[in-house]
ZABA-66143 format. One record per residue (C-alpha): x, y, z; residue number from 1; residue in three letters. Coordinates in pm, whole numbers, plus 32768, in hexadecimal, padded with zeros to 4 digits. Layout:
<atoms>
ATOM/c1/c2/c3/n/res
ATOM/X/Y/Z/NUM/ala
...
</atoms>
This chain:
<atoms>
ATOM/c1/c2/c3/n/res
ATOM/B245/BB3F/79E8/1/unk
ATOM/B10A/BBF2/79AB/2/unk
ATOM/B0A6/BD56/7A10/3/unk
ATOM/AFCC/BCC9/7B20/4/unk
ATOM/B0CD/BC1B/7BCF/5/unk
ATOM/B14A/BD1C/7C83/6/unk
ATOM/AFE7/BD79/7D0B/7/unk
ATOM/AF95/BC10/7D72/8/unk
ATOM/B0F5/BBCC/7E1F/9/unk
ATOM/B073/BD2E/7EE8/10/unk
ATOM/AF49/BCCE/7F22/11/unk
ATOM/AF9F/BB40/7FCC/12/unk
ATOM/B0C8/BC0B/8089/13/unk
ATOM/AFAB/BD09/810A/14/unk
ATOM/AEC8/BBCB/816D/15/unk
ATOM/AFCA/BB10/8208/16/unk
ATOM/B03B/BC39/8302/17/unk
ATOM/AEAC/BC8E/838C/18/unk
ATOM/AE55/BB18/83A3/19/unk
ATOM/AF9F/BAE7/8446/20/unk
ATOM/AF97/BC25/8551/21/unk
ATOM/AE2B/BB9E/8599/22/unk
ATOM/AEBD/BA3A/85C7/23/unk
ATOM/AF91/BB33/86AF/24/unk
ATOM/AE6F/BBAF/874C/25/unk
ATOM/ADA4/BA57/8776/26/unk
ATOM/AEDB/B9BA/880B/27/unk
ATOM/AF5B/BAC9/893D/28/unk
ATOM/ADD9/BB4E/8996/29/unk
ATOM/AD72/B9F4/89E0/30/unk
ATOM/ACD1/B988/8B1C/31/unk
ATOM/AD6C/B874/8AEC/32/unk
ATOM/AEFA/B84B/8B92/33/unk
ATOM/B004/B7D2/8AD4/34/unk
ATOM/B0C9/B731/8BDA/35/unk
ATOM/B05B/B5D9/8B6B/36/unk
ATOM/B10D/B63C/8A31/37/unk
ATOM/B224/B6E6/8AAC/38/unk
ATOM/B257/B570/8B71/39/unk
ATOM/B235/B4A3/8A5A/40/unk
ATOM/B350/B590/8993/41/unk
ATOM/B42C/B555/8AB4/42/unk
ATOM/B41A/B3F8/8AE1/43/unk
ATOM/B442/B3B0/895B/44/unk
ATOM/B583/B47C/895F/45/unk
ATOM/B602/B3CD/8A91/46/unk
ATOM/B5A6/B276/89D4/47/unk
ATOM/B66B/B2E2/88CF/48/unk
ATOM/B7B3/B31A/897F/49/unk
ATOM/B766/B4B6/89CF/50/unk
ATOM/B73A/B4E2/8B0B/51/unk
ATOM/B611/B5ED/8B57/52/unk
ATOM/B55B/B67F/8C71/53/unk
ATOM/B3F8/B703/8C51/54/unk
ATOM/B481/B87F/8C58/55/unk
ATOM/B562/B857/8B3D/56/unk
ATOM/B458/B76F/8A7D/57/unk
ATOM/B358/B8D7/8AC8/58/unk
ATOM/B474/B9C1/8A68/59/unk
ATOM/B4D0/B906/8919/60/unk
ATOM/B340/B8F4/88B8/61/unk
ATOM/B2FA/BA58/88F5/62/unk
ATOM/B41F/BA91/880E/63/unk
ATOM/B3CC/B9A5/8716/64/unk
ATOM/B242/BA2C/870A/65/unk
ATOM/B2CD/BB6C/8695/66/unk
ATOM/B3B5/BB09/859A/67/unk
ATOM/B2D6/BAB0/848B/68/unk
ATOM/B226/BC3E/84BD/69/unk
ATOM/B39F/BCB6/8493/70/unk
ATOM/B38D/BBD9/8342/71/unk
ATOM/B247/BC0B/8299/72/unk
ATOM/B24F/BD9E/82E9/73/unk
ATOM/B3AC/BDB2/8239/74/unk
ATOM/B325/BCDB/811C/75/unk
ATOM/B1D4/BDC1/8114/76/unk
ATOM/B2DF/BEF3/80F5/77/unk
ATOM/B3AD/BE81/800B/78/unk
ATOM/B274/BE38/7F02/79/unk
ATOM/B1E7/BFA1/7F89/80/unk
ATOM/B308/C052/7F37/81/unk
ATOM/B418/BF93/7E2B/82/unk
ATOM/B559/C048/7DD5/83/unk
ATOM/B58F/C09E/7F50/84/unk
ATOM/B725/C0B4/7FB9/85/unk
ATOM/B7CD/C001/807E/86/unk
ATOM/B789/C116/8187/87/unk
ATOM/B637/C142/815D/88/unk
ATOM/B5E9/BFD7/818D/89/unk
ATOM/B6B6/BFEF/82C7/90/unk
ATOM/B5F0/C104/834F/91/unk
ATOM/B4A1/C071/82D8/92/unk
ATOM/B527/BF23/83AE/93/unk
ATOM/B57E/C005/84CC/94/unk
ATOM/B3D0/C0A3/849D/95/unk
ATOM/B351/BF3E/848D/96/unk
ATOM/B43E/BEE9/8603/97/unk
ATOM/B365/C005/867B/98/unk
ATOM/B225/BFBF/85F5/99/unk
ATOM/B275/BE48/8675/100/unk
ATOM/B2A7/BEE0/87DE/101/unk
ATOM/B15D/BFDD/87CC/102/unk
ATOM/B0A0/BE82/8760/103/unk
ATOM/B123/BDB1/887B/104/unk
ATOM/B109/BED3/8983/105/unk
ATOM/AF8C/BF03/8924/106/unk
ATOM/AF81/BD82/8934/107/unk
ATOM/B004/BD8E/8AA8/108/unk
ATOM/AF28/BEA8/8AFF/109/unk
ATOM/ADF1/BE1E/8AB0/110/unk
ATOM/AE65/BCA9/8B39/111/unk
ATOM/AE5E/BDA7/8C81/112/unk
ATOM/AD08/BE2F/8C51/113/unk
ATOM/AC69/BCF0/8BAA/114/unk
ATOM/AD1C/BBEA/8C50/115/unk
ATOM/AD29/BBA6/8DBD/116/unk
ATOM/ADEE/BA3E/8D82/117/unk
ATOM/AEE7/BADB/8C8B/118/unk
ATOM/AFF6/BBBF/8D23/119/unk
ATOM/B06A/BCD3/8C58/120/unk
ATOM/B1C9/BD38/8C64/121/unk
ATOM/B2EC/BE06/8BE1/122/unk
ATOM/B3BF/BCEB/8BBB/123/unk
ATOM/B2FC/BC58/8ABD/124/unk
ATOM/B2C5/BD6A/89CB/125/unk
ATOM/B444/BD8C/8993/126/unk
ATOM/B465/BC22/8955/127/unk
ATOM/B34D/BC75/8875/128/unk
ATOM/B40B/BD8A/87DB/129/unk
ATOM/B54E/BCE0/87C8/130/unk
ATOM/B49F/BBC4/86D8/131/unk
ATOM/B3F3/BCE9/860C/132/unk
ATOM/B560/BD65/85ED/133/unk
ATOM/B5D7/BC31/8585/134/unk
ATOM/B4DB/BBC2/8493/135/unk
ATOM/B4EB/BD29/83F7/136/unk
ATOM/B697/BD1D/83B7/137/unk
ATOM/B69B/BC07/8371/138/unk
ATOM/B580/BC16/823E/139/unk
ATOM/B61B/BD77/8218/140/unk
ATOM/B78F/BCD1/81C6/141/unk
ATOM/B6ED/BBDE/8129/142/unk
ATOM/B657/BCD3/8037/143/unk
ATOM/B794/BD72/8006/144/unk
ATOM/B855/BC4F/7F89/145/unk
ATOM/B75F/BBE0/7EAC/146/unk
ATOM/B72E/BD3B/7E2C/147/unk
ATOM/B7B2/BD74/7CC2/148/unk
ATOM/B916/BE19/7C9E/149/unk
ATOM/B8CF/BF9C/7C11/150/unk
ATOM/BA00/BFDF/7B0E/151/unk
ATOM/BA40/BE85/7A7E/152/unk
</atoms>
């Protein structure tokens, strides 16, 4: 491995979380509705033996959305800051869950202002939360696992 690679794995980790929250950001301050999506989701599960209404289709997507943010930010911390414990990766995961919910609550509040077709609401920004939450543990145990054994 050369001295660079460090830098360069940093560096794709930091592009990959701004183009992704501004994928974020294209996505839920859209004119456009996703129920057509949302449908689609639905009626592919239910083709596929799982039966799904359009709510849970909605709730599973705005905790999907989020996951990847819960991913990418723990990935983008753990090349900021190697050598981190156990516990500090866990608290860094637990920063990222609430940096996850300030992002999705400023995305509802300006759906309100912005968006007279889109309706902004509480509900979604802890499903939003809950898949920042996810994505970050699980990338955070993930990290932990794979992390080198100190004392061997």
């Amino acid at each position: 491995m050369t001295a660079t690679a460090p830098h360069t794995r940093f560096r794709a980790i930091a592009v990959g979380l701004a183009l992704y929250v501004g994928a974020i950001l294209v996505m839920t301050l859209s004119d456009h509705s996703p129920a057509g999506l949302i449908w689609r989701a639905a009626r592919a599960a239910t083709s596929l033996g799982i039966p799904m209404s359009f709510d849970a289709a909605e709730q599973l997507g705005n905790i999907g959305i989020f996951i990847p943010l819960g991913i990418f930010a723990q990935a983008f911390v753990q090349e900021r800051f190697p050598g981190l414990s156990p516990a500090e990766r866990w608290l860094r995961a637990a920063a990222i869950t609430l940096a996850g919910c300030a992002l999705s609550s400023c995305v509802e509040a300006l759906q309100g202002i912005l968006l007279p077709a889109r309706v902004p609401s509480l509900h979604d920004v802890a499903l939003n939360t809950l898949g920042t939450a996810l994505g970050a543990a699980g990338a955070c145990a993930w990290s932990i696992v794979r992390a080198p054994r100190r004392g061997r």
